[in-house]
C-alpha positions in Angstrom: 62.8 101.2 94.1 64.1 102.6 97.5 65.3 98.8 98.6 67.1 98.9 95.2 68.6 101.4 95.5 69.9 100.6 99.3 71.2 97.6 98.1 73.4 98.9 95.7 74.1 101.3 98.5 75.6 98.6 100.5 77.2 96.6 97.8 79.4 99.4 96.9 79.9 100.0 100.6 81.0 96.9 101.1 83.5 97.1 98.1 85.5 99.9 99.1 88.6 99.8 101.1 89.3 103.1 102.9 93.3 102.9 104.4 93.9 105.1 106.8 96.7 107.1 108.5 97.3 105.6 112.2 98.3 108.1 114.7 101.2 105.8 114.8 102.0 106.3 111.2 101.7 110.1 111.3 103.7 110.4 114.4 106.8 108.5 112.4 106.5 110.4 109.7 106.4 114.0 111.7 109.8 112.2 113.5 111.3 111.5 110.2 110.9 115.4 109.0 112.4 116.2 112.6 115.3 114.1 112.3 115.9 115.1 108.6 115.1 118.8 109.5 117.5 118.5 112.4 120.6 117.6 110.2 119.9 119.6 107.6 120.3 122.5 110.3 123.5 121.3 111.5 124.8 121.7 107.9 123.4 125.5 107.3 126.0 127.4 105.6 127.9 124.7 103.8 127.9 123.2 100.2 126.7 119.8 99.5 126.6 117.7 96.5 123.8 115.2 95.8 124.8 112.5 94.0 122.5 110.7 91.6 124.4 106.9 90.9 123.8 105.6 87.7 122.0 107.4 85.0 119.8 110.2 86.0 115.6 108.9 85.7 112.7 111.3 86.7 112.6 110.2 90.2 116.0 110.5 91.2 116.4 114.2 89.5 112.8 115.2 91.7 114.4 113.9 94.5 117.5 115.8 94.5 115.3 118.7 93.3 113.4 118.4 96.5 116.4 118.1 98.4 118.0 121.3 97.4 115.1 123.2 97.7 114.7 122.1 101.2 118.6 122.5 101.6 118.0 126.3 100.9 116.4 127.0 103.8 119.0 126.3 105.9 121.2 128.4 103.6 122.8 125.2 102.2 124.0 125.4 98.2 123.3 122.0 96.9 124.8 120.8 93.5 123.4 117.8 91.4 126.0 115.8 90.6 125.6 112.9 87.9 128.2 111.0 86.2 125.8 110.1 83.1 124.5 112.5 80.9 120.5 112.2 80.9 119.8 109.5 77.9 115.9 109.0 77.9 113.8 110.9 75.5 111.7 112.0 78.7 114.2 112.6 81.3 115.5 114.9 78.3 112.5 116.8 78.2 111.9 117.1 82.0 115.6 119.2 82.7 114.8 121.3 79.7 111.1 121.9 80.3 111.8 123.0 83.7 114.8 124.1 83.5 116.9 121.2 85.9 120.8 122.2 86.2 122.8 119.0 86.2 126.6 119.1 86.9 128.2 116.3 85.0 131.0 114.7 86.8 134.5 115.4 85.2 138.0 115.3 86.2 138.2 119.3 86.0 135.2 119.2 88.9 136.2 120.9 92.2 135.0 118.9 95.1 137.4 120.8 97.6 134.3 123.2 98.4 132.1 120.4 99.3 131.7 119.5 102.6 129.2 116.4 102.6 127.2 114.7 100.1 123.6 113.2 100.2 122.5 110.2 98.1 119.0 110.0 96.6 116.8 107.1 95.1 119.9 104.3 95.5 121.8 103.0 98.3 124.8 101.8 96.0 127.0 104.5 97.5 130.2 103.5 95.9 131.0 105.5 92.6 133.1 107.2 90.2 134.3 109.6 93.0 134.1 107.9 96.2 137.8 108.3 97.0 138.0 111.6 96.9 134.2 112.2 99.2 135.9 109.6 101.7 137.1 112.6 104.1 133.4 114.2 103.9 130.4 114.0 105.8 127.5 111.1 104.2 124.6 113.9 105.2 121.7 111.7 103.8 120.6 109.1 102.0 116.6 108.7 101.4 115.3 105.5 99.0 112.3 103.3 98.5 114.3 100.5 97.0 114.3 96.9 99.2 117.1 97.8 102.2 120.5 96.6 101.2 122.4 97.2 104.4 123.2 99.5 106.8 124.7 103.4 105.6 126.7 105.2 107.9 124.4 108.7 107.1 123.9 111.1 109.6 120.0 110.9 108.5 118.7 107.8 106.3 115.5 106.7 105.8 114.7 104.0 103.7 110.8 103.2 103.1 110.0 99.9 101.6 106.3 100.4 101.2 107.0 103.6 99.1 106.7 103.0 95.3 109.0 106.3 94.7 111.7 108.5 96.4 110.0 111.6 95.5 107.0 111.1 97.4 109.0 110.3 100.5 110.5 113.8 100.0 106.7 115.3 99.2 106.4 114.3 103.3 109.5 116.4 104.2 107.9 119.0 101.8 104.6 118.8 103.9 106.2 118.7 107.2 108.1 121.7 106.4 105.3 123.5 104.4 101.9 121.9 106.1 99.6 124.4 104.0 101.3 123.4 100.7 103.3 125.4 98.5 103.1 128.4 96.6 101.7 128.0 92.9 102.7 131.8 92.1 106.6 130.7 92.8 108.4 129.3 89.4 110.6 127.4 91.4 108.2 125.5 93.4 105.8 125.0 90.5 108.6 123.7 88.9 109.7 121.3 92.0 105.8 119.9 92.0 105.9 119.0 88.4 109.1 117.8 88.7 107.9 115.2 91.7 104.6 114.3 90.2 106.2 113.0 87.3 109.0 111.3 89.3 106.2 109.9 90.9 104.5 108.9 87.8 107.1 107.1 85.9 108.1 105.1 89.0 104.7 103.8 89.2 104.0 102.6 85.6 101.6 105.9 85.3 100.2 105.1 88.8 99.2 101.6 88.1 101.4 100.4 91.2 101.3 103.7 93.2 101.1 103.4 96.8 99.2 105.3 99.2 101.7 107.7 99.8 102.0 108.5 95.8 98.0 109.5 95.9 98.4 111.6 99.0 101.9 113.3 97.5 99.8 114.3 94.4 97.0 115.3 96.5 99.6 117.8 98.6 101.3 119.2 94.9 98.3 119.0 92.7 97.7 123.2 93.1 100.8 123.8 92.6 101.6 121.8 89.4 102.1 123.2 86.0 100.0 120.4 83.9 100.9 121.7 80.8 104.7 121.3 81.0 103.6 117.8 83.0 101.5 116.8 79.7 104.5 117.8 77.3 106.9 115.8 79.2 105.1 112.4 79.4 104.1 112.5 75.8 107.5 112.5 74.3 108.0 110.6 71.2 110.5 107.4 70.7 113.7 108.2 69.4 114.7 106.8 66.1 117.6 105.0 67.7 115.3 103.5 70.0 113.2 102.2 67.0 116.2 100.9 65.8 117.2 99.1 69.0 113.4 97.6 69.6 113.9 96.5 65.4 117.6 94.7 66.2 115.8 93.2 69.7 113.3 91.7 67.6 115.4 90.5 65.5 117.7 88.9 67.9 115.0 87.5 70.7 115.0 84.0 72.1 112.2 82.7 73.8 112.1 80.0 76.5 108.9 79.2 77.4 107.6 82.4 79.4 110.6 84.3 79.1 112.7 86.7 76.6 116.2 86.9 76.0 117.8 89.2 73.3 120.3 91.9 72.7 120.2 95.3 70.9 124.0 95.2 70.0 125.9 97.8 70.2 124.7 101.8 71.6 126.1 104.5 72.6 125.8 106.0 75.7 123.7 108.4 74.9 120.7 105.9 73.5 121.2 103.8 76.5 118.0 104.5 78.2 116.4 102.8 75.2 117.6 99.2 76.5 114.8 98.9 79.6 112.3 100.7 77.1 112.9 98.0 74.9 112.5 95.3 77.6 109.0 97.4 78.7 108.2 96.9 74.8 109.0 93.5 74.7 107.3 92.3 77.9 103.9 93.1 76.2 104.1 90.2 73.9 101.8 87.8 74.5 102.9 84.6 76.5 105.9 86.4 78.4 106.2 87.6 82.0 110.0 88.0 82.0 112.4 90.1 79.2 116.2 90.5 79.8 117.6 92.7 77.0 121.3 93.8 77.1 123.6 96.2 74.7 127.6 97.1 74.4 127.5 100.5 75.4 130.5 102.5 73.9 131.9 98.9 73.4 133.4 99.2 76.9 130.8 97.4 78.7 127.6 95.1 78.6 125.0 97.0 80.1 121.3 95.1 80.4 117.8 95.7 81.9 115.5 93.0 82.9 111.5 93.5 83.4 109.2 90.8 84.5 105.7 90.6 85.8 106.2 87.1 87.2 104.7 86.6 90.6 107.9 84.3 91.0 110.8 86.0 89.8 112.5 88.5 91.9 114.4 91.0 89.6 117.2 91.5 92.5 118.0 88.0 93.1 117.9 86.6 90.0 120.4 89.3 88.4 122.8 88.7 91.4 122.4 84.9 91.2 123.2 84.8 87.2 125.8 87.4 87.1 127.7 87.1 90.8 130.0 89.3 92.2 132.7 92.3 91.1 135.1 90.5 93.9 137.9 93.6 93.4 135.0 96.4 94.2 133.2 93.3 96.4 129.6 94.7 94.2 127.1 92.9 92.5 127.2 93.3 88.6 123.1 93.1 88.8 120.1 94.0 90.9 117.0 95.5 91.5 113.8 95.8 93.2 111.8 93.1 94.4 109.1 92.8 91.8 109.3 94.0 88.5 112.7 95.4 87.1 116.4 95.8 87.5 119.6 96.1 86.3 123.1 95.0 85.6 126.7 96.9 84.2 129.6 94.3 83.3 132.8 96.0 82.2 134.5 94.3 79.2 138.3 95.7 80.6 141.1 94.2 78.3 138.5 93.1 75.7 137.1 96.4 75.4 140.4 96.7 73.3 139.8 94.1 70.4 139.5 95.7 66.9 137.3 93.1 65.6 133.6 93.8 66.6 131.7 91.1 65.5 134.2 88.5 67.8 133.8 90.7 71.0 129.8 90.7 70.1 129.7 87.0 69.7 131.9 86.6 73.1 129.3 89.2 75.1 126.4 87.3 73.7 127.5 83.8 74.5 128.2 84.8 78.3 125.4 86.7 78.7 123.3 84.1 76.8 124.5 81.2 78.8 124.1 83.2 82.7 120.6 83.6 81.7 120.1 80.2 80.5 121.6 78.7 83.7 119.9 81.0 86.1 116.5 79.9 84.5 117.4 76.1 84.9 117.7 75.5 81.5 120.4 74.4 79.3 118.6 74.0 75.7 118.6 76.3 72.8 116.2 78.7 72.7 113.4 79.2 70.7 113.5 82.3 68.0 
């Protein structure tokens, strides 16, 4: 029985993978703090914004959470500033819950008393407002996407092998708060629940968390309020989603392992409910690759592609079927490396037309066809 029981002993041994901190590791991440900690001092005193590009998700709102409350103790007042309003059902639920002030972007918004801004969770830099943040100081910019160039920020750090941005800003948290924060402060319970769930939703609820996720949740665990956590994930579809996941169905091509389709037209405020229904659709049997698009406010095509190929890189395929925005010299598309992204195609002039079912035809076809030829194929599709 004892020889059994050693065997099993070492079997399991032998199955477990233990990945360890290197002194090296540690020492770059206590540099990192430094660095960050160092500019954030330069800066005590002044107003910031932190801009959140596109439309605001879980892990970009912990984020720049995260980054104001660390901002604070240099005596710096931080403002989020978004230029979409929050769409998701649970991104909804996560400002309200926990009480997350947003400042929309308008033409009525002061910048004059800003004097630098700070980018989280993106590197696209260029937005709504960039003209007029041109004579300001870039404080920061922190992101776990795949680099896309170089950022003139006084502090950037950019971590590839990081399946978030909040949990790179859970190892500022620990290298200015090593004994972990206080569970009997409401704002730092809410900051902990806040990054946990950024955390989560980035990692399809942890299935591609990286070892720095599991040690962030292992640093906020005692400090998270697991109610408002449980309340927040398990928020219910929209009916407008339903609606767009019943027109997708509707509408889908297949070519052999992949999806195409289109949800019409949306407002803005239901646009979050395109990459659900791309998440949704990806679960059918057969396919490793969904690219769903919608006319938001029938100004622009706006489209979401998921994939669990182990060939198809969401970044480069978006920017190889869609190309470039030569006048803002952008790509309409991109995304991560491995399993979603993203693309925005303004309709300009034909935005205009009065007949809808014409410009919907006219979106379809081009988006239709881009797909097609980025796929290598040139044959109609399969319903």
């Amino acid at each position: 029985m004892a020889s059994r029981v050693e065997a099993i002993a070492q079997k399991e041994q032998s199955l477990r993978v233990v990945e360890r901190v290197s002194p090296g590791e540690q020492e770059a991440t206590s540099e990192k703090w430094k660095e960050f900690h160092e500019v954030l001092a330069r800066h005590g005193g002044e107003r910031i914004l932190v801009v959140l590009i596109g439309y605001p998700d879980p892990d970009s709102i912990a984020s720049g959470l995260a980054h104001r409350f660390l901002a604070q103790q240099f005596d710096i007042d931080t403002t989020l500033l978004c230029f979409h309003e929050v769409s998701h059902q649970e991104n909804h639920a996560l400002v309200k819950q926990l009480g997350i002030d947003l400042q929309l972007s308008d033409d009525r918004f002061d910048l004059r008393p800003f004097s630098a801004s700070a980018f989280v969770d993106t590197q696209k830099i260029h937005n709504p407002i960039s003209d007029k943040l041109a004579g300001k100081a870039l404080l920061s910019l922190v992101d776990h996407h795949n680099r896309a160039g170089n950022v003139p920020a006084e502090f950037l750090d950019i971590r590839e092998d990081s399946a978030s941005t909040s949990a790179i800003y859970t190892e500022y948290l620990r290298g200015r708060f090593p004994n972990g924060l206080n569970p009997k402060k409401v704002d730092q319970v809410q900051l902990a629940t806040a990054l946990m769930h950024g955390m989560r939703s980035d990692t399809m609820a942890w299935l591609e968390a990286s070892r720095m996720e599991f040690e962030a949740a292992s640093y906020l665990w005692p400090c998270i309020d697991q109610p408002s956590l449980k309340k927040i994930s398990a928020q219910s579809l929209k009916p407008a989603v339903m609606d767009m996941v019943q027109k997708a169905l509707e509408n889908k091509e297949v070519v052999d392992n992949f999806i195409f389709t289109d949800v019409g037209f949306v407002r803005s405020e239901h646009r979050d409910g395109i990459p659900q229904v791309a998440e949704f659709l990806l679960r059918r049997e057969g396919t490793d690759t969904v690219l769903v698009f919608g006319i938001v406010d029938g100004k622009r095509i706006d489209g979401s592609i998921r994939t669990r190929s182990d060939t198809v890189n969401p970044d480069t395929f978006l920017k190889k079927a869609f190309g470039r925005d030569e006048e803002r010299q952008t790509y309409y598309g991109g995304g991560n490396i491995k399993d979603k992204g993203g693309f925005q195609i303004p309709l300009g002039l034909l935005a205009q037309s009065s007949d809808r079912e014409i410009l919907y035809q006219m979106a379809r076809e081009v988006v239709r066809q881009k797909f097609l030829e980025a796929i290598g194929c040139k044959e109609s599709a399969a319903k």
